[in-house]
C-alpha positions in Angstrom: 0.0 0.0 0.0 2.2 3.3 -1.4 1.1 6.7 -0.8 -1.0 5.8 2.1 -2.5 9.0 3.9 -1.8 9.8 7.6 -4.3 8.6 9.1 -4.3 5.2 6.7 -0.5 4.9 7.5 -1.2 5.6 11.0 -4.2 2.6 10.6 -1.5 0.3 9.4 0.9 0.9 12.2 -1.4 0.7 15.1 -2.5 -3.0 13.6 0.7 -3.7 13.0 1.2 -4.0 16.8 0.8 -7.7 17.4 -1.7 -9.0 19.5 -0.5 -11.9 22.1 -1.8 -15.0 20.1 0.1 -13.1 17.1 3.0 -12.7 18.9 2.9 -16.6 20.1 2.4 -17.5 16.5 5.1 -14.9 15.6 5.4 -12.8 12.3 8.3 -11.9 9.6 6.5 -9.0 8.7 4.0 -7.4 11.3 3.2 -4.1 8.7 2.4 -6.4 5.6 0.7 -8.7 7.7 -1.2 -5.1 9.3 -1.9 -4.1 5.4 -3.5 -7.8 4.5 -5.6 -8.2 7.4 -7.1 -3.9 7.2 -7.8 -4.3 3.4 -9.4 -7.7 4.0 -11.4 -5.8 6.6 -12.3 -3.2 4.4 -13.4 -5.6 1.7 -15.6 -7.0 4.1 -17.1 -3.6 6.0 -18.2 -2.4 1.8 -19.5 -5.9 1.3 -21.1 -8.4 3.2 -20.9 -10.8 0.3 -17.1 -10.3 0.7 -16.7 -12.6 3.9 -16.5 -16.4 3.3 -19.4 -18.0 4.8 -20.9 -14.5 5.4 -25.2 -14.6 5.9 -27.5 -12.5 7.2 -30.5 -13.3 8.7 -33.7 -11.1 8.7 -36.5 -11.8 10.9 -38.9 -10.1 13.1 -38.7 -9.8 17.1 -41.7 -12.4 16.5 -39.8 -14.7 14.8 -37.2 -15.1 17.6 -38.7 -14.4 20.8 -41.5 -16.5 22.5 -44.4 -15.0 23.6 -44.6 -15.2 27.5 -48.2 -15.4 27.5 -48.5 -18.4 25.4 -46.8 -20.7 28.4 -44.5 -23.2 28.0 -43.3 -24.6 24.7 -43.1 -28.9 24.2 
């Protein structure tokens, strides 16, 4: 990622601090690693057909919540 903004490059270096389980797993290079995982991020945030595996569900409060007057379900 070349002629990142400030903010962008300042993006890229706060991700590029590796979490514990990253640091356990260890990393050649935490800023490329930073750029992969944002832009996949990104990709993701525009698109919710971007994610693998990625659904979403829409149904009514009905739909998921039983009604308390209707007593116990069997």
């Amino acid at each position: 990622m070349a002629d990142q903004t400030e903010p962008e490059s300042d993006r890229v270096a706060d991700r590029a601090e590796l979490l514990p389980e990253e640091q356990a797993a260890g990393s050649e290079d935490p800023r490329a690693q930073a750029e992969a995982i944002l832009e996949e991020s990104d990709e993701r945030a525009a698109s919710r057909d971007a994610a693998p595996d990625s659904r979403v569900e829409h149904r009514t409060s009905d739909e998921v919540t039983a009604d308390p007057d209707a007593g116990p379900t069997q």
